[in-house]
N, C-alpha and C positions, 0 to 999 in steps of 0.2 A: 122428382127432385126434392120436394119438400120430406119425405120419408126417409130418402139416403141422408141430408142435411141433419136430421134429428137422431138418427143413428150414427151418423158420425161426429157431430155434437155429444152425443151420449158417455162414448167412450174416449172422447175428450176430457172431459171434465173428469171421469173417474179415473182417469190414468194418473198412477202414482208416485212419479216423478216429481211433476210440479206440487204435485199437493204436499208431500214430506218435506220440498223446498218450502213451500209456505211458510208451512209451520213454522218452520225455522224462524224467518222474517218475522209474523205475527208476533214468535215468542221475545221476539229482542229486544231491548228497550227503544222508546220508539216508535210501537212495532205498527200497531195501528193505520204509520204514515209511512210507511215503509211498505204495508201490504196494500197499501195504495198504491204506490207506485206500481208494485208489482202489476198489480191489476190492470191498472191505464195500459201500463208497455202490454201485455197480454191481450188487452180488447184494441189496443194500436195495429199490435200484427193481424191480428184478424179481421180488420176494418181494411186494412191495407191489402190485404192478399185478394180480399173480395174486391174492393174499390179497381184493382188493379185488372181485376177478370173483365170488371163491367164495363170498364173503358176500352177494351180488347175487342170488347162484341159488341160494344154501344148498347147493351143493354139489351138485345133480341136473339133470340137462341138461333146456334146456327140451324138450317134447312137437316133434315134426318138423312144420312147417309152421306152426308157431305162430307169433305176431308176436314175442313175443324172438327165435327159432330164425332168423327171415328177417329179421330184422334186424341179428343177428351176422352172417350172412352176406349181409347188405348191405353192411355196416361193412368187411366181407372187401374186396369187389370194389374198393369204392372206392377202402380203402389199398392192393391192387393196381395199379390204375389211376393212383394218387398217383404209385407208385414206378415205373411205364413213364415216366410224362409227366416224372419227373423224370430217371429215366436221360437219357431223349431230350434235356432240357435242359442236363444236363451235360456231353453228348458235342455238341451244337453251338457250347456255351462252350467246350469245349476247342479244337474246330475254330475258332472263330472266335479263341481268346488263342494257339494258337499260327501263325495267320496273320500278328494282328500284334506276333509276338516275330520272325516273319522277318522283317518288312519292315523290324522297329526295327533288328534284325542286318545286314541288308542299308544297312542308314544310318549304321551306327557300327561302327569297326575296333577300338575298345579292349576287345577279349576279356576280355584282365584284372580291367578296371574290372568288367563283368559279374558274373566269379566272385566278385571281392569283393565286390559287393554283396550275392549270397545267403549269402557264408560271413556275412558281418557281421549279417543276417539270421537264419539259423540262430544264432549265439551269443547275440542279443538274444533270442530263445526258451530258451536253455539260463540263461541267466544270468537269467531272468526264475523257470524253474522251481527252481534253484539257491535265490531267495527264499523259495519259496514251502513252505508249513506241510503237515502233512498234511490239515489241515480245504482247505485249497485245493484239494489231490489230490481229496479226494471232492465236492468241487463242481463241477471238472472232471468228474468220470465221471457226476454228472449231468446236466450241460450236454453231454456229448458222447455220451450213452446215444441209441444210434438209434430214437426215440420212434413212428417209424412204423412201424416191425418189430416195436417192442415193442408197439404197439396191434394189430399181425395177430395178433401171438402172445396180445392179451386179447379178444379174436374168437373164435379157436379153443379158448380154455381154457370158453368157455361150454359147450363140448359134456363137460365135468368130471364124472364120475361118480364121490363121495368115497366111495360103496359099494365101489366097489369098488376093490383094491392095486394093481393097472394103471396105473389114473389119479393114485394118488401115486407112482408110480416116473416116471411119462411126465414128471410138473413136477418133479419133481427133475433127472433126465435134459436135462429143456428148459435149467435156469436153468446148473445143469454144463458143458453142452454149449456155454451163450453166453455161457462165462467162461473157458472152455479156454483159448483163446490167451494170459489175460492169467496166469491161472494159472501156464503151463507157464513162461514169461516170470520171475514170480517168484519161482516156482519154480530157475529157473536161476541166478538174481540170487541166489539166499541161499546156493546149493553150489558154485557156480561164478562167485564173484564177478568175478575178473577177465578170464576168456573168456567171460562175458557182456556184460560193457560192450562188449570189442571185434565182436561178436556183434548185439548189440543195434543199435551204429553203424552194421554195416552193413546193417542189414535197416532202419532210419530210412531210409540213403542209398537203400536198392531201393526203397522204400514211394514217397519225396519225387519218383523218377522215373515211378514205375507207380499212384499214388494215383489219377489221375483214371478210368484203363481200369478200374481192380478199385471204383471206386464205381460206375460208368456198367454194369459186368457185374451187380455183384451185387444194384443194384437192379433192373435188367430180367429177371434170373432168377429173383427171388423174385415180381416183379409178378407174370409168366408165367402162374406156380406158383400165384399166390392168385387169380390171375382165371379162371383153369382150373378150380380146384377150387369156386371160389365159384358160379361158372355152370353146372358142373356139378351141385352141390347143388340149387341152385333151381330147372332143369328137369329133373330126374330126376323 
């Protein structure tokens, strides 16, 4: 349990979704208390998916072979298998929207116009966050909390032993682990106010080129990883 938890913690936290939302939040005036919120509603859902497990099983893993025990670890394979067939999805949309961004490029010489259309784009997201409350920040960070990771990660909490201090270090360590990035983020936002904006800009600008490779990797990494260990489980 503790190894899948920190592996799917892992790829939590690096998934680039919420992090580029961040940003956003962080950069807006505000932002500081805004990425506050975010974070609370963020470690709320994860407190609550778990909190919710352990009340389920009172805190004692079901007996191995049992139908809860094979049913978590049905629930496993599946949201593995979810997140292969969605990698794979995502990586032939990419292949198929940047085919026809060539051909649209191959059609039209005004470069410029291009640029400007995504800068004008980017500030109608900034100027939209710039509105926006801190109760919006953490509706954001539930709307954008990776809800299939978070159900592997309430999979694997069933195997939860509250007897013993392991199993409350492993969900601390899990929910820690898949708040790191936004953590360290505001973290840096409240010491280093202004080498974090310019910081923050440019890791939006890496995210907004490299977004779709680090969704399409990291859900085919953790699929892998759950249908490996799921199938493992169940014929063992």
């Amino acid at each position: 349990m503790v190894l899948d938890l920190l592996v799917i913690g892992l790829i939590i936290t690096l998934f680039p979704l919420p992090i580029m939302a961040f940003v956003l939040v962080v950069s807006a005036p505000r932002g500081t208390r805004k990425g506050l919120a975010f974070i609370l509603a963020w470690l709320a859902c994860l407190v609550t998916v778990i909190a919710i497990v352990l009340l389920l099983t009172g805190g004692q893993p079901p007996p191995p072979r049992s139908p809860p025990s094979v049913a978590a670890l049905a629930a496993t394979l599946v949201i593995g298998l979810g997140l292969i067939f969605y990698s794979e999805h995502r990586r032939r949309r990419r292949r198929r929207t940047a085919a026809s961004t060539d051909s649209a490029a191959n059609a039209r010489s005004a470069d410029t116009g291009d640029s400007l259309d995504s800068g004008d784009s980017g500030e109608s997201l900034s100027s939209r966050m710039d509105d926006a409350t801190g109760w919006s920040a953490a509706a954001l960070a539930v709307l954008l909390q990776p809800w299939g990771m978070v159900g592997a990660a309430a999979a694997t909490v069933v195997q939860a032993n509250l007897s013993h201090g392991a199993s409350f270090v492993a969900l601390m360590a899990f929910c820690l682990l898949a708040t790191s990035t936004l953590l360290a983020m505001e973290l840096y936002a409240v010491f280093s106010p202004d080498k974090a904006q310019r910081a923050l800009r440019n890791m939006r600008a890496w995210l907004e080129r490299h977004k779709e490779p680090a969704i399409v990797v990291t859900c085919l990494v953790l699929g892998l990883w759950l249908v490996g260990r799921s199938l493992y489980q169940l014929t063992a």
